[in-house]
C-alpha positions as a LaTeX table, in Angstrom:
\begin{tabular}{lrrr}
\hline
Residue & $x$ (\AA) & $y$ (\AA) & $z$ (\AA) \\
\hline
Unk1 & 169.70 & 149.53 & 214.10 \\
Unk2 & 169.17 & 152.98 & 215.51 \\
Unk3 & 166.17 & 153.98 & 217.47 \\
Unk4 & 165.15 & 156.26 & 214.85 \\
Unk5 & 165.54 & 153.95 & 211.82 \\
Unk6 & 163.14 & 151.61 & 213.69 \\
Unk7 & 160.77 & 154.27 & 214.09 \\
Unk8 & 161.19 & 155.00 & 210.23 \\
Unk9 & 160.65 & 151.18 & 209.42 \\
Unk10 & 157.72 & 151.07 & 211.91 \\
Unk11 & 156.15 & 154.17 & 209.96 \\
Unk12 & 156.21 & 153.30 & 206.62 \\
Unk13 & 155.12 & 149.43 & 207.49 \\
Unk14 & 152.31 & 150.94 & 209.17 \\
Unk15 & 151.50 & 153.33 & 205.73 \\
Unk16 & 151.91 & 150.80 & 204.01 \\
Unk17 & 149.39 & 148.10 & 205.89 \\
Unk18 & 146.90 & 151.14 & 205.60 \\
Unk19 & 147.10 & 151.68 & 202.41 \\
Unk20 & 146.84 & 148.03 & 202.07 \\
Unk21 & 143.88 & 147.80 & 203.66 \\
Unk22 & 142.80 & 150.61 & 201.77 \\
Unk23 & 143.26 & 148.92 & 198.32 \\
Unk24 & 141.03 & 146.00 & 199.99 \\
Unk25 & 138.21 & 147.77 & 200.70 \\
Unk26 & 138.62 & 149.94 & 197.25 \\
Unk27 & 138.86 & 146.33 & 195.40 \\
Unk28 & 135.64 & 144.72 & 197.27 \\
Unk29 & 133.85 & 148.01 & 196.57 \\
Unk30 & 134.94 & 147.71 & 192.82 \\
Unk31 & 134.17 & 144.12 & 192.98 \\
Unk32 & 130.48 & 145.25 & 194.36 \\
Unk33 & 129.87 & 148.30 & 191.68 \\
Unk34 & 131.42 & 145.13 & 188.73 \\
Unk35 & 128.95 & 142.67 & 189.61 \\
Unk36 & 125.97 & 145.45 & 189.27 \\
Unk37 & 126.65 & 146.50 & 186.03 \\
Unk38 & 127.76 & 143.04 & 184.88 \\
Unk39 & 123.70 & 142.59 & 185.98 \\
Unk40 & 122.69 & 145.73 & 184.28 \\
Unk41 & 124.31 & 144.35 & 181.13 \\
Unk42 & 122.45 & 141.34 & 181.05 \\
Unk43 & 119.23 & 143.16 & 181.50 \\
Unk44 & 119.73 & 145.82 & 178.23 \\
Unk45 & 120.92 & 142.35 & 176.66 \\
Unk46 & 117.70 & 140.67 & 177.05 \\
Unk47 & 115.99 & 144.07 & 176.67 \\
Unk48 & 117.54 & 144.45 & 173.71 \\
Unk49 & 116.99 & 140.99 & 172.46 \\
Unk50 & 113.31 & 141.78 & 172.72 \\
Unk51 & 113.66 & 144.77 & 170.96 \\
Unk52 & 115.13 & 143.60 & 168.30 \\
Unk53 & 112.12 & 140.85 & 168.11 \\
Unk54 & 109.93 & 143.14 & 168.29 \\
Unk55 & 111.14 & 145.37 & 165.29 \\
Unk56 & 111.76 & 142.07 & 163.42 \\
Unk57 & 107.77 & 141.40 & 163.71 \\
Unk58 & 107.18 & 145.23 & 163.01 \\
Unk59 & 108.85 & 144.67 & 159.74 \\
Unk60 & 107.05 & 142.00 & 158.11 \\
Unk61 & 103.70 & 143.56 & 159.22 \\
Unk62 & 105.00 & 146.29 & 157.49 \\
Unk63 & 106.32 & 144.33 & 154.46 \\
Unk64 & 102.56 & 142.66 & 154.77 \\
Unk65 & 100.70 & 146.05 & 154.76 \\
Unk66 & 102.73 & 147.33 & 151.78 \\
Unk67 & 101.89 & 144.44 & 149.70 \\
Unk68 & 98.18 & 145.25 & 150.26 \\
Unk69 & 98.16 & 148.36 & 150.10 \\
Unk70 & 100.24 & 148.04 & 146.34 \\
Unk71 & 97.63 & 145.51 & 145.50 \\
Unk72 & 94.70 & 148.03 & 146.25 \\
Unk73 & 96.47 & 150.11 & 144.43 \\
Unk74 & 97.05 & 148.29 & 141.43 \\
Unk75 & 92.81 & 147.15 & 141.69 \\
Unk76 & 92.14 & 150.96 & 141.96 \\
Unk77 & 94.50 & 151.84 & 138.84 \\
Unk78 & 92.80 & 149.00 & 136.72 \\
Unk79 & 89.40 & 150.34 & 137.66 \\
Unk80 & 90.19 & 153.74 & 136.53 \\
Unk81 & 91.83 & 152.50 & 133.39 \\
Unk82 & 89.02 & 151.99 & 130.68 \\
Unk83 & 90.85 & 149.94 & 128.41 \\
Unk84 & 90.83 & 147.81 & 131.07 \\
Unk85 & 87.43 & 147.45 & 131.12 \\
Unk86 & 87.78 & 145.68 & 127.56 \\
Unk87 & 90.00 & 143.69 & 128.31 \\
Unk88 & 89.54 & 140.06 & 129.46 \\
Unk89 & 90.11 & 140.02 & 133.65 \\
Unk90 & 92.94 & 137.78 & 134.94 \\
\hline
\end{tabular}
């Protein structure tokens, strides 16, 4: 082998063990940045979790209010109906 094509070989093995080394840090970095958001993804999951609680017990105090307030209503329309008056009460 020449003197030159050794220097050629030498070159690109060198390129290529720094962009080797390159990739390595690039992949621990990515490895780094993964395991954060794989955190961050459990958080909005259990944030979310709650949430959705939440707005579950939001909904049947709604669905409770609404019955009331129907059932006022329905007292309120009675009382302002005189034929109920006449009429036996249940």
């Amino acid at each position: 082998m020449s003197p030159e094509t050794l220097l050629k070989l030498e070159d690109s093995i060198f390129r290529l063990v720094e962009r080797f080394r390159a990739l390595q840090s690039e992949n621990r970095n990515l490895e780094v940045q993964l395991k954060e958001l794989k955190q961050e993804l459990e958080e909005l999951e259990s944030k979310k979790e709650g949430q959705e609680e939440r707005l579950r017990r939001l909904d049947q105090e709604r669905q409770r209010i609404r019955q009331l307030v129907e059932s006022a209503i329905r007292k309120i329309g009675s009382l302002e109906d005189p034929a109920s008056l006449l009429s036996p009460r249940r």
